[in-house]
N, C-alpha and C positions, 0 to 999 in steps of 0.2 A: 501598521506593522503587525504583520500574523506571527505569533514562534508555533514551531511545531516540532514536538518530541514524540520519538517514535520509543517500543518498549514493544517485550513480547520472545525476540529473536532465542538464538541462543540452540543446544546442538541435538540435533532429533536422528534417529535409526529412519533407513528407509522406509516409507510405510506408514509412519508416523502422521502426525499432524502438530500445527500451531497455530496460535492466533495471535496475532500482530495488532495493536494498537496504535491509534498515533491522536495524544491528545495537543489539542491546540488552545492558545489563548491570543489577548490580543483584539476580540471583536472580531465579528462579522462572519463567523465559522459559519452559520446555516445558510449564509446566501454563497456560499461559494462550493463549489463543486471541488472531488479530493480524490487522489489517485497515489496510488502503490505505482514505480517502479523498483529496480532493482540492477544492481552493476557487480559483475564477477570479475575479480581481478583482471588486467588484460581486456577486458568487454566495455565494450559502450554501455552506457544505460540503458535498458529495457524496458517497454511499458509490460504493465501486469493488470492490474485493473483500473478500473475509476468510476465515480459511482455522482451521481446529480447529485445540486445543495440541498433537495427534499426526499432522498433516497430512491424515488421511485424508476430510476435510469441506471442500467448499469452495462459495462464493458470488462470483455476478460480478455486477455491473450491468450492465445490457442489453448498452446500448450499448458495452461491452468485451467482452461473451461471445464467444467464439469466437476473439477476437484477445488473450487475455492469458492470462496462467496466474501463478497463487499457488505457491508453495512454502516451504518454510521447512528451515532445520538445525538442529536444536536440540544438537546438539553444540559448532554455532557461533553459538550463540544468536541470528539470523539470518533474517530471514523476506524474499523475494526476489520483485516484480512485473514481470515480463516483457509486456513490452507491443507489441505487432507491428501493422505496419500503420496507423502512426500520422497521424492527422487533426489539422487545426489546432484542433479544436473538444477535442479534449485536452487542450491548454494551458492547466495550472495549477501554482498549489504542489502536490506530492505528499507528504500525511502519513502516518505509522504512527500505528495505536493498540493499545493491550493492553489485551486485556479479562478479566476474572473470569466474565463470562457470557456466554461461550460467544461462535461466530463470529456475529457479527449485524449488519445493515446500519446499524444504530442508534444515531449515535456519542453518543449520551451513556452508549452502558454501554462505551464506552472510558473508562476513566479515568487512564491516561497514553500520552502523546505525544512525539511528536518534533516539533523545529524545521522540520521539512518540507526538500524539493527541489525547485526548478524544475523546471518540463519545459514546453517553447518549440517546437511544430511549425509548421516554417513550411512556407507553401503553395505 
């Protein structure tokens, strides 16, 4: 059993930035691969990024590429979305998920989560 609590969100000016946390406990956090989506009221889930269990792979969705970056500490079982430049069309729950298969935009091969974060860009 993985828990994963997300932290971080919370309400930014356009232009802005935040960074997103999501600490996990549980075991086995560094063999598993961890990914940001995010759900705006009305919207399906969204993938946003996702990042390999030893960092060194990562994936964004478009429309973040360039303005976010994934990382993670697996010391501190830990995985962190930095998000810069932030637009109102941003504005969602922010979740974490762990996966067994590998970093992928596809959350049904997340099979745990976290409670999620706000994140409120106003314009």
């Amino acid at each position: 059993q993985v828990l994963l609590a997300e932290s971080g969100g919370g309400l930014v000016q356009a232009g802005g930035s935040l960074r997103l946390s999501c600490a996990a406990s549980g075991g086995a956090f560094s063999r598993r691969a961890m990914g940001w989506f995010r759900q705006a009221p009305g919207k399906e889930r969204e993938f946003v990024s996702a990042i390999s269990w030893n960092g060194q792979s990562t994936i964004f969705e478009d429309s973040v590429k360039g303005r976010s970056t994934i990382s993670r500490d697996n010391a501190k079982n830990t995985v962190y979305l930095q998000m810069n430049s932030l637009k109102p069309e941003d504005t969602a729950g922010y979740y974490c998920g762990a996966s067994d298969r590998g970093e992928t935009a596809d959350w049904g091969d997340y099979g745990y989560w976290g409670q999620g974060t706000q994140v409120t860009v106003s314009s």
